[in-house]
MINUMI-257380 format. One line per field, with one value per residue (C-alpha): residue number from 1; residue in one letter; x, y, z. Coordinates in Angstrom, 2 decimals. Layout:
BEGIN
keba = [NUM; ...]
zapa = [A; ...]
u = [X; ...]
v = [Y; ...]
w = [Z; ...]
This chain:
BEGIN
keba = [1; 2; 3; 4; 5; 6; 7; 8; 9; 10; 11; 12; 13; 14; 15; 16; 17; 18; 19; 20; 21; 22; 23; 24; 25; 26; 27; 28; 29; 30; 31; 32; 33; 34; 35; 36; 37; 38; 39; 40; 41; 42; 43; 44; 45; 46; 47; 48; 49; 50; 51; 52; 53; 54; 55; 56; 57; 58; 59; 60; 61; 62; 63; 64; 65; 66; 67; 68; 69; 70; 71; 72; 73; 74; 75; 76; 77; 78; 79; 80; 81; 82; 83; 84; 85; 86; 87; 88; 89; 90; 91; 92; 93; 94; 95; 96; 97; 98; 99; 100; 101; 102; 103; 104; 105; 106; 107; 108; 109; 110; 111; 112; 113; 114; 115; 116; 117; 118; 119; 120; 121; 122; 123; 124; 125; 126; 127; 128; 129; 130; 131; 132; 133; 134; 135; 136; 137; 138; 139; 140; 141; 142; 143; 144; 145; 146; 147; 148; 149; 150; 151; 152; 153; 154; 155; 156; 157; 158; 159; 160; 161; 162; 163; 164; 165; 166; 167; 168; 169; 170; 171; 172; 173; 174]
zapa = [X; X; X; X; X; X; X; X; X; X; X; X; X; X; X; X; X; X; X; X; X; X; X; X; X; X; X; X; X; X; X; X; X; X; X; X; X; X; X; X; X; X; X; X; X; X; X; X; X; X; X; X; X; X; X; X; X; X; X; X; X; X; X; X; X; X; X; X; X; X; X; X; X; X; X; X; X; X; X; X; X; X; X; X; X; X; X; X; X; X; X; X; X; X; X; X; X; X; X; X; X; X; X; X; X; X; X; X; X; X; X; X; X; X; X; X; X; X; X; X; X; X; X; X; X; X; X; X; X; X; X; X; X; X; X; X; X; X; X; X; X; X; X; X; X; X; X; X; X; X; X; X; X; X; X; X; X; X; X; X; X; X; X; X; X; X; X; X; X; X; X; X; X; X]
u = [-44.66; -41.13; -40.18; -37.55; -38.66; -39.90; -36.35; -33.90; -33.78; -32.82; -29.31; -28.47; -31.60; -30.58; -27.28; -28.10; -30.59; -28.22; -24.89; -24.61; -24.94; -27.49; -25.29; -23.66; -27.16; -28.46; -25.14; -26.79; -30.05; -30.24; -27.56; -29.49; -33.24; -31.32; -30.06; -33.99; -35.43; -33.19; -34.26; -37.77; -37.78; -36.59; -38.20; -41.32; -41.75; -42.01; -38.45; -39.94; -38.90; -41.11; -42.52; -46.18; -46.20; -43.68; -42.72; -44.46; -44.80; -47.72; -49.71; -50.21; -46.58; -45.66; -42.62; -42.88; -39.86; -36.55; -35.45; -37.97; -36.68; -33.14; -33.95; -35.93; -32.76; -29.68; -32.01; -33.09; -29.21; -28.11; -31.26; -31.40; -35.16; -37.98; -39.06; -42.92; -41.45; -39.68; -42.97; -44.74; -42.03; -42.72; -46.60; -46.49; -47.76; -44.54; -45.65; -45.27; -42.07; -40.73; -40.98; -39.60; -37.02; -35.92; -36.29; -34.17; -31.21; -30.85; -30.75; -28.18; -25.13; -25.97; -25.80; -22.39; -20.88; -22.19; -20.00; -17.10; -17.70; -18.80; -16.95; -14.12; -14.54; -11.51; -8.36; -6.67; -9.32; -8.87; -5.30; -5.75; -7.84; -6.11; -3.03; -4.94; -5.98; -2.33; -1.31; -4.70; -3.45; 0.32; 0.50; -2.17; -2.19; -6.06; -6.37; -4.89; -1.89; -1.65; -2.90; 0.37; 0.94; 1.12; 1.88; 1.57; -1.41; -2.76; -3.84; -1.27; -0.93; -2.99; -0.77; -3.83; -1.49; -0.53; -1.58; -3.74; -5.80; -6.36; -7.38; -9.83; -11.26; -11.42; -13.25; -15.53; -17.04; -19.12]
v = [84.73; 85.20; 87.10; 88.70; 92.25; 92.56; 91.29; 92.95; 96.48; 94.02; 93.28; 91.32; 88.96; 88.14; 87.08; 85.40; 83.21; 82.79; 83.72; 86.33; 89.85; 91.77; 92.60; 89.06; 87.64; 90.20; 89.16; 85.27; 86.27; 86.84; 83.76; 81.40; 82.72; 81.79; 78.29; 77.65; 78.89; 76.23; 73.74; 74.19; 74.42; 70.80; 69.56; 69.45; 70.59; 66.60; 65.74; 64.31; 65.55; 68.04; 66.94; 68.80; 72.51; 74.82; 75.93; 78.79; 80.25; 80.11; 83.41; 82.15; 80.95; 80.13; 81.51; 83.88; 86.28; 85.09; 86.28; 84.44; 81.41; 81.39; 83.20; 79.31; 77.04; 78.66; 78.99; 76.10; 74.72; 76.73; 76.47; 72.64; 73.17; 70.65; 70.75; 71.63; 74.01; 75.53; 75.14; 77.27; 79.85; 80.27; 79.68; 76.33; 73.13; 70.44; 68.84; 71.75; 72.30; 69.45; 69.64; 73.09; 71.99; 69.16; 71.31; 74.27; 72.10; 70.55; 74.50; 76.08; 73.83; 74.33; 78.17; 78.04; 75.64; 78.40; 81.16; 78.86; 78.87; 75.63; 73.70; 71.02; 67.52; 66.41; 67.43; 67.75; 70.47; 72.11; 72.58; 73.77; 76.03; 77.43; 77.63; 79.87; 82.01; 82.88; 83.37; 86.04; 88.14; 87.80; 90.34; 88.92; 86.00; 83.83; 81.95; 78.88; 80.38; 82.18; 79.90; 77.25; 74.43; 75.79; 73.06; 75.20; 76.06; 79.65; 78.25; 76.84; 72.64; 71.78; 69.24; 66.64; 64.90; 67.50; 66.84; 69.76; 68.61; 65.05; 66.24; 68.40; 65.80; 63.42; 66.29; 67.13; 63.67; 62.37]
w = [-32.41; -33.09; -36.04; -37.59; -37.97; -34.27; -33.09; -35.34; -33.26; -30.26; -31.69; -28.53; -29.27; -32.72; -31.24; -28.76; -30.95; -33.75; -32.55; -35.35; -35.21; -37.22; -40.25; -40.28; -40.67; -42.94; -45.01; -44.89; -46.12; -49.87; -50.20; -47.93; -50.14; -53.30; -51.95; -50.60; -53.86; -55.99; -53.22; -53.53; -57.51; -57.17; -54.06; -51.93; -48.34; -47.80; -49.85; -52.60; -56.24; -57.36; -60.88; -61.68; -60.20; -59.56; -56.01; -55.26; -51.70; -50.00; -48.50; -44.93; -44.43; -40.91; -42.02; -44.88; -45.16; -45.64; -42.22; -40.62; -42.49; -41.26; -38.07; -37.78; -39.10; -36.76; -33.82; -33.68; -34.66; -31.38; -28.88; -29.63; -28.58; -29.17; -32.27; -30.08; -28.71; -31.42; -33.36; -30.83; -30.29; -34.37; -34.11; -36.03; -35.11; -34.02; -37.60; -39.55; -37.83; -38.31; -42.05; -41.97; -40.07; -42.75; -45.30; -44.15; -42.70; -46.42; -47.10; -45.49; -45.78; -49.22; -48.75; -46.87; -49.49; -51.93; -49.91; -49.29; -45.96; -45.17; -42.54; -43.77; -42.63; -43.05; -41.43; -44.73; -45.77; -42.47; -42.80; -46.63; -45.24; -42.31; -45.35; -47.26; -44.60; -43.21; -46.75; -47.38; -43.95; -43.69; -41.12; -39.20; -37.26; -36.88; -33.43; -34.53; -34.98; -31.92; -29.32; -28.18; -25.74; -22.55; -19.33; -17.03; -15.18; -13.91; -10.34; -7.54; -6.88; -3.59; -1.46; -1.14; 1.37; 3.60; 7.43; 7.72; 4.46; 5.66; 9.31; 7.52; 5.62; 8.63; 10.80; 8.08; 7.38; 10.12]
């Protein structure tokens, strides 16, 4: 089973499962717990509002640190895997997975609109954004700002009507 505390000495693993490295997803952690906590005080593992008992987590969690938890959520976000196989890779049924799965991608958003790092989606938000950035690191330029139009192209034209190129063509197809 895949688990957090096994893979964290393996630096390369965590980033190549969540395209993070160990201290940016150590960063995540206690932000994305607080953001499931609040979810789970509200909710069920099944969506519905929670109205009797209060959430309390379970001893024989498929997934019971917070690591494990978002270790689940961006893997699966980047692997794209099926949610059996995912499941398996986790030691959970596809069932059991898929409720996790629901449950933690309601989660994090909220977690990176709790950071202010969630993505805009609008281009109006974007630019804002991109504004406030330049204006945080004056002498530093971001990517956006760096990157221009450029027509030309690294690697020569190829003459596709040059005599050689059409015999070559003609020879080669039988």
């Amino acid at each position: 089973m895949l688990r957090y505390t096994t893979e964290k000495n393996k630096a390369y693993r965590i980033l190549d499962l969540t395209s993070l490295r160990v201290d940016e997803f150590e960063h995540l952690v206690e932000p994305f717990e607080q953001a499931f906590v609040r979810h789970m005080q509200q909710c069920t593992m099944e969506g519905k509002p929670r109205n009797a008992r209060a959430y309390s987590p379970y001893a024989n969690s498929p997934l019971p640190t917070p690591e494990d938890r978002l270790l689940f959520i961006l893997s699966y976000l980047k692997v794209a895997a099926l949610q059996v196989a995912h499941g398996a890779l986790f030691g959970m049924s596809q069932s059991n997975a898929n409720k996790w799965i629901h449950v933690l991608l309601v989660v994090l958003p909220q977690t990176l609109r709790d950071l202010g790092d969630a993505p805009g989606r609008h281009l109006q938000a974007l630019a804002q954004r991109l504004s406030e950035l330049q204006a945080r690191e004056p002498g530093t330029s971001s990517l956006f700002f760096t990157t221009a139009r450029n027509d030309q192209l690294p690697a020569p034209k190829i003459a596709m009507s040059k005599k050689r190129v059409i015999a070559a063509r003609k020879s080669g197809t039988p």
